[in-house]
C-alpha positions in Angstrom: -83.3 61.4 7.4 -82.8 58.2 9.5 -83.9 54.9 8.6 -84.0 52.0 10.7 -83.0 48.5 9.0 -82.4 46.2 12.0 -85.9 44.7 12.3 -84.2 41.3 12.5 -82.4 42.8 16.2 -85.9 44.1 17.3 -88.8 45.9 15.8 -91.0 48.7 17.3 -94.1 47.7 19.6 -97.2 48.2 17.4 -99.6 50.9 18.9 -102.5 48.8 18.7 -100.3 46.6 21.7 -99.3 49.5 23.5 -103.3 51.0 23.7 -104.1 47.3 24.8 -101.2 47.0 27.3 -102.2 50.6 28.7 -105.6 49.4 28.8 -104.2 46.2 30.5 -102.4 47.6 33.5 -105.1 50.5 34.4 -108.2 47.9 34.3 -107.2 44.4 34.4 -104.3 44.1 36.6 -105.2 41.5 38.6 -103.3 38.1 39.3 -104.2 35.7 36.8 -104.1 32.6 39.5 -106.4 34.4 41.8 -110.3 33.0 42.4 -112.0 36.6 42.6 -113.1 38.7 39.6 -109.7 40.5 39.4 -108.2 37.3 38.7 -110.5 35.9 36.1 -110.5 39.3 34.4 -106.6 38.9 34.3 -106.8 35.4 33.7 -108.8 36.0 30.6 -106.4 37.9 28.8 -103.7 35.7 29.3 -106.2 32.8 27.3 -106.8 35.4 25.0 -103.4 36.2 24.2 -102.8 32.3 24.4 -105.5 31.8 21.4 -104.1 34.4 19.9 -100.8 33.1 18.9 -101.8 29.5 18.6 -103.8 30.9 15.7 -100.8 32.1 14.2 -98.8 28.9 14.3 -101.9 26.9 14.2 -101.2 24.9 17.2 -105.0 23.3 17.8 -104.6 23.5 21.3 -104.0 26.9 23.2 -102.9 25.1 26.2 -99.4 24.2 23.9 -98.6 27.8 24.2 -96.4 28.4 27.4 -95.4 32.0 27.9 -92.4 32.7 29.1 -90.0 36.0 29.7 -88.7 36.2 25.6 -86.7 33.3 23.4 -83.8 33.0 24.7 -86.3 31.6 28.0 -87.9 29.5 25.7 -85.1 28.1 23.8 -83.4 27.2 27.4 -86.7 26.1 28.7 -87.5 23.5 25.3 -83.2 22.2 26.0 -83.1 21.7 29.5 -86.8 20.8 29.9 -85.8 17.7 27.5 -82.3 17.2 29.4 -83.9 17.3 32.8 -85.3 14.0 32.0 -82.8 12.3 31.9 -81.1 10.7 34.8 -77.9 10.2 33.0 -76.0 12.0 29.7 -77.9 11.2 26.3 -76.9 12.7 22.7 -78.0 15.7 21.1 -78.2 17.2 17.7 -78.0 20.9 16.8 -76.8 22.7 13.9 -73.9 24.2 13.3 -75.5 27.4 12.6 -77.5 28.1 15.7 -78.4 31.2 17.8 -76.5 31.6 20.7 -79.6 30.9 23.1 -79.6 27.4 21.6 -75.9 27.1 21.2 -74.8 28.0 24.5 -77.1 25.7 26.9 -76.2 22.8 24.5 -72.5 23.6 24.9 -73.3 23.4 28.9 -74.9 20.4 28.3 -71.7 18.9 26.7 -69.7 20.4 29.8 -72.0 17.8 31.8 -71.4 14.5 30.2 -74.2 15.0 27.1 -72.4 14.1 23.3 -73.7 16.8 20.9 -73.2 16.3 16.8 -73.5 19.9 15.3 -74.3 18.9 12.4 -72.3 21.3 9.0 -73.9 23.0 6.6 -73.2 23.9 3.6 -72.2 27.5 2.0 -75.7 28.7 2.0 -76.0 27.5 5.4 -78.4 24.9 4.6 -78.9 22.0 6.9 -78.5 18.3 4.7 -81.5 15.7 6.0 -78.8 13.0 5.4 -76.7 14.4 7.8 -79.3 14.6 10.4 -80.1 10.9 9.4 -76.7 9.9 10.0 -76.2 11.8 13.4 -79.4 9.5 14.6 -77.7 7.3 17.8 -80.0 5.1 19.8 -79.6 7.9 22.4 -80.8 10.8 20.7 -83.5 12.5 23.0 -83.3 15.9 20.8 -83.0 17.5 18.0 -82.5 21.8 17.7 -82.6 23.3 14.4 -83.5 27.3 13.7 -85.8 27.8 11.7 -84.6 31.0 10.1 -81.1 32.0 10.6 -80.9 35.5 12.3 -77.5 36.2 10.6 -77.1 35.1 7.3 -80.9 34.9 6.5 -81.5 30.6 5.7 -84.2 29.1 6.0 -84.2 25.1 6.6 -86.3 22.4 5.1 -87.8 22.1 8.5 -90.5 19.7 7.7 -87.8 17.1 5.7 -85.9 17.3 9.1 -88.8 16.5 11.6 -90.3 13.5 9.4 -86.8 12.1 9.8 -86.9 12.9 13.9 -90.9 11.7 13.8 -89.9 8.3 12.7 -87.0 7.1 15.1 -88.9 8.9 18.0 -86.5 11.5 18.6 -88.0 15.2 19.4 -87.6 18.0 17.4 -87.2 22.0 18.5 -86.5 24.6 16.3 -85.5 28.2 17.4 -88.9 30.2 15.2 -88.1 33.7 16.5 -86.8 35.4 12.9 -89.4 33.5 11.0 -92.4 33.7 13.1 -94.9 36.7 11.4 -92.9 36.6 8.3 -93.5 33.2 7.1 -96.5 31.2 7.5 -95.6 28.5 10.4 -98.2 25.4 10.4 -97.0 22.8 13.6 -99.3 20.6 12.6 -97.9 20.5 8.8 -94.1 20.5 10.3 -94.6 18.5 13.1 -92.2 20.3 15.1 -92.1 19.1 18.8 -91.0 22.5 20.1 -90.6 25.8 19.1 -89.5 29.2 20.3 -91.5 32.8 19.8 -90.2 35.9 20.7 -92.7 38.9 21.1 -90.4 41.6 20.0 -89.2 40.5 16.7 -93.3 40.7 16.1 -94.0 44.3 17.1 -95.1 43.5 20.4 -93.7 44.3 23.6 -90.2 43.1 24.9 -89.9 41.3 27.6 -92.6 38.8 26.3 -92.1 34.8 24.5 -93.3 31.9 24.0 -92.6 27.8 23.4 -95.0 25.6 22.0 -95.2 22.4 23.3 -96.9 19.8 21.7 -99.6 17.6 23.7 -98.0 14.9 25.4 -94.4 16.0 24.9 -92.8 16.2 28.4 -90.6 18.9 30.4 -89.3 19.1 33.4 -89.6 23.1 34.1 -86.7 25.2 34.9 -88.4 27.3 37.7 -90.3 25.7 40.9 -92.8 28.0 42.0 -96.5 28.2 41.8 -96.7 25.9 39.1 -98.3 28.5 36.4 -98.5 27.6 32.8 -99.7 24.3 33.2 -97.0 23.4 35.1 -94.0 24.5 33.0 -93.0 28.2 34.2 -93.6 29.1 37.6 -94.0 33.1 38.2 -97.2 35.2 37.8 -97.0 35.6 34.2 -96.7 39.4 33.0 -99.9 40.1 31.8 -99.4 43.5 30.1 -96.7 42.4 28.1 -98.5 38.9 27.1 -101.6 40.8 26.2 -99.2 43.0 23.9 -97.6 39.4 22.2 -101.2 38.5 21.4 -102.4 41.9 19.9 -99.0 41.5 17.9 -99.3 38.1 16.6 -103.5 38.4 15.7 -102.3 41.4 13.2 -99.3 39.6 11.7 -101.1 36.9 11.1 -103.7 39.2 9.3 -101.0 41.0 7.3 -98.6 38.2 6.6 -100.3 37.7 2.9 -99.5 41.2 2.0 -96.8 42.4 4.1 -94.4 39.1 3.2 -94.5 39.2 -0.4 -93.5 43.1 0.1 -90.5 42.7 2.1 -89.2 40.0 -0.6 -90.2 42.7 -3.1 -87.7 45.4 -1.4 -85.4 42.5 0.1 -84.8 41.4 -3.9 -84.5 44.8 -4.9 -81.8 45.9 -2.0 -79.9 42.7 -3.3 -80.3 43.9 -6.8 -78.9 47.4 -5.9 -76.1 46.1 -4.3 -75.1 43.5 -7.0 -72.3 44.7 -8.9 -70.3 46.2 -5.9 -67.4 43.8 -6.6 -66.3 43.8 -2.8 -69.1 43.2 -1.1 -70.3 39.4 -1.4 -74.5 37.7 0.0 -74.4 35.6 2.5 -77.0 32.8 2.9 -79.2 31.1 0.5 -80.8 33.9 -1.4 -84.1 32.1 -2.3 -84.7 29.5 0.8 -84.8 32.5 3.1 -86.5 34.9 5.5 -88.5 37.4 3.5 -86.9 40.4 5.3 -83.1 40.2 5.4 -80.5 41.0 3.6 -76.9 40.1 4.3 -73.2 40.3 3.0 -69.7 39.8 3.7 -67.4 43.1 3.0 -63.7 42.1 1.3 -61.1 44.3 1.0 -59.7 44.2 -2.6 -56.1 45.3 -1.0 -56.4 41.9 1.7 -56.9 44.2 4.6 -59.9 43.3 7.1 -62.9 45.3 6.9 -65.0 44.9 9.6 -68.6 44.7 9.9 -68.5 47.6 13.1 -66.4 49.7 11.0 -69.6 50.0 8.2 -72.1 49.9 10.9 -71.0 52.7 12.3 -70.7 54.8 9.4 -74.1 53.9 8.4 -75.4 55.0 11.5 -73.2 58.6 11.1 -75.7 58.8 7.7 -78.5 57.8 9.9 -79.2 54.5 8.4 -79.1 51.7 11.6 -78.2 47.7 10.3 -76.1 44.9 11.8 -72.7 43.8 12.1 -72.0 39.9 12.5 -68.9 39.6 14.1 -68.6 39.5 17.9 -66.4 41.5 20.5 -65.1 40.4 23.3 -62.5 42.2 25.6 -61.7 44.4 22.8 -60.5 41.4 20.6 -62.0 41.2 16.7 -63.6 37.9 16.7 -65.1 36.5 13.3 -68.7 35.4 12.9 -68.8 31.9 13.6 -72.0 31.1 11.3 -69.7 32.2 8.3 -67.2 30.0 9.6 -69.2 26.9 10.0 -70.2 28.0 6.3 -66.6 27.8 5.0 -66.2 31.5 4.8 -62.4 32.3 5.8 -61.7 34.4 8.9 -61.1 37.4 7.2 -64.6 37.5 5.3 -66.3 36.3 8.5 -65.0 39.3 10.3 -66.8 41.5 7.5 -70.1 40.6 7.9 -73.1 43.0 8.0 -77.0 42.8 8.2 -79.6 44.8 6.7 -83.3 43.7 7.8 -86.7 45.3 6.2 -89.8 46.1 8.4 -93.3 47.6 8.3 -92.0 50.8 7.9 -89.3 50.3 5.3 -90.7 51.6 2.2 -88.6 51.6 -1.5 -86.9 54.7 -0.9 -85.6 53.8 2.5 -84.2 50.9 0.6 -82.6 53.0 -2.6 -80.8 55.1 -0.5 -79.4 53.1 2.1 -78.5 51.2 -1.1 -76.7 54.6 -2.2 -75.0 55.4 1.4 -73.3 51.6 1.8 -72.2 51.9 -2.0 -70.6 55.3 -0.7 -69.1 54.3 3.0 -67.8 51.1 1.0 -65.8 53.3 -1.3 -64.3 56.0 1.3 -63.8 53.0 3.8 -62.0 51.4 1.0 -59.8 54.4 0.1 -59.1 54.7 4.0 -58.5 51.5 4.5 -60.2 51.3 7.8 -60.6 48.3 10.1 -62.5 48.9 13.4 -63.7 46.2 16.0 -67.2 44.7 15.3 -70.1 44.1 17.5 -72.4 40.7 17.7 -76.4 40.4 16.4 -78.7 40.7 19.2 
């Protein structure tokens, strides 16, 4: 039996987006920007797929939806769009707990002159709206918060944070990807300024994302080219793969009242099941958070590290597939650096592993992999194992 519990890495594309995108690249392959009928046939699934997903953030206006080629684009197009402005260095704000596609083109940023406040958070992983009030300068052009974190599971209280941005004029983006389909996103309740989709993490297609812009915020797009998507990403869009995203997020958004409240069904019972295994401790804040995930820190009792690749790997020998949070690089045992921002010590942060619940993950997928990590936890334990770890995609 294998079971597949990394939903939060990616999920598989939906077969009603795969019939579409067939359906797509046999009939209507034309280019979008073209005058002809090929191109208007082409061009209206692109505003199809555009409506589509507005719908499920309930942006008002399609035209806020600019595709690009997943979120990691549209985190790096929502940063540097904003920096770009900007003739000289301003001051940013992130968190302390972002994903590395945020992270890492802020930490360019600083390279270049910009001052960046990542601001802490505490051992949930939360985000404090006094701290962002605090971090406010009179240079402050942005301000990057995720919405859901990928590794330990947070949500933050998004809308307290962008009525603090909303009145000193500072913009707000917030990294969506792991919450987007899984909990109902309103940006005109939130007010966000920016925000980041990612097709995949939807059961749509890879290769496929999104930002929403709101009307009258401006970038200054990464790409020159043919100036598609009103301007902001230059490239003939990928029409198969966009068409896909929309199927995707129309049925999420038609399933999200039912299919939510049964991952926090099976995400609460997992947690329940995995309770009194004294060496294995939650991460995150287990009630403000994404209805799908599960995650924990593994401790030896005997002080020895146990990594989170050393249980990933033995889950997937039992055919059960989840997450380790800890990053390699050049063969070196690095510890998960959300866990650290969260206080967590280095040898817990090296221990961390991910378990995240899907359309297909039904209660006994849950009760056994439940069964198997209690298992693996004990022989690893007795064997006193300690393997390098891998990163989150």
């Amino acid at each position: 039996m294998q079971i597949y519990l990394d939903y939060g890495a990616t999920t598989p594309t939906r077969p009603e987006a795969i019939v579409t995108m067939q359906t797509i690249l046999t009939q209507q392959w034309g280019n979008p920007s073209s005058l002809h009928i090929w191109g208007e046939r082409a061009a209206t699934v692109i505003e199809t797929a555009r409506m589509q997903i507005a719908e499920l953030i309930n942006a008002k206006t399609p035209e806020s939806i600019v595709f690009t080629s997943g979120g990691t684009e549209a985190n790096n197009l929502a940063i540097m769009g904003v920096a770009r402005k900007y003739k000289y260095p301003q001051h940013l704000i992130i968190s302390s707990v972002e994903h590395s596609a945020v992270a890492e083109p802020i930490n360019l940023l600083e390279k270049w002159g910009w001052q960046v406040t990542r601001l802490p958070v505490d051992n949930r992983g939360r985000v404090s709206p006094l701290d962002l009030q605090a971090a406010l300068q009179d240079n402050t052009v942005l301000a990057s918060v995720i919405y859901g974190q990928s590794e330990v599971g947070t949500v933050q209280p998004i809308e307290e944070l962008t009525k603090i941005t909303k009145s000193s004029g500072v913009l707000f983006h917030t990294d969506a990807v792991q919450a987007i389909g899984r909990l109902p996103i309103d940006v005109e309740k939130v007010q966000v300024d920016l925000l980041s989709l990612s097709s995949h993490k939807i059961y749509g297609p890879q290769g496929a994302g999104a930002l929403y812009i709101r009307p009258g915020v401006k970038l200054v797009p990464l790409m020159a080219g043919g100036n598609q998507e009103m301007g902001f990403r230059s490239g003939t869009q990928a029409i198969s793969v966009i068409a896909g995203f929309g199927v995707a997020a129309e049925l999420a958004l038609q399933e999200m009242p039912t299919e939510t409240p049964r991952l926090i069904e099976l995400r609460n019972r997992l947690f329940s099941q995995l309770a009194n295994i004294s060496n294995l401790i939650p991460t995150g804040d287990l009630i403000q958070r994404l209805p799908h995930h599960v995650s924990f820190c593994v401790q030896n009792t005997d002080g020895k590290i146990l990594s989170g690749r050393s249980i990933v790997i033995q889950m997937n020998l039992a055919g059960i597939g989840i997450s380790a949070g800890t990053a390699c690089s050049s063969g070196k045992l690095s510890p998960s650096s959300v866990l650290m921002a969260m206080g967590y010590g280095e040898k817990l942060a090296l221990g961390a592993i991910r378990l995240t619940l899907g359309h297909f993950t039904e209660q006994a997928d849950v009760d056994w992999a439940a069964i198997t990590l209690t298992q693996i936890l004990e022989r690893l334990q007795l064997m006193k194992l300690s393997l390098v770890s891998c990163h989150f995609s």
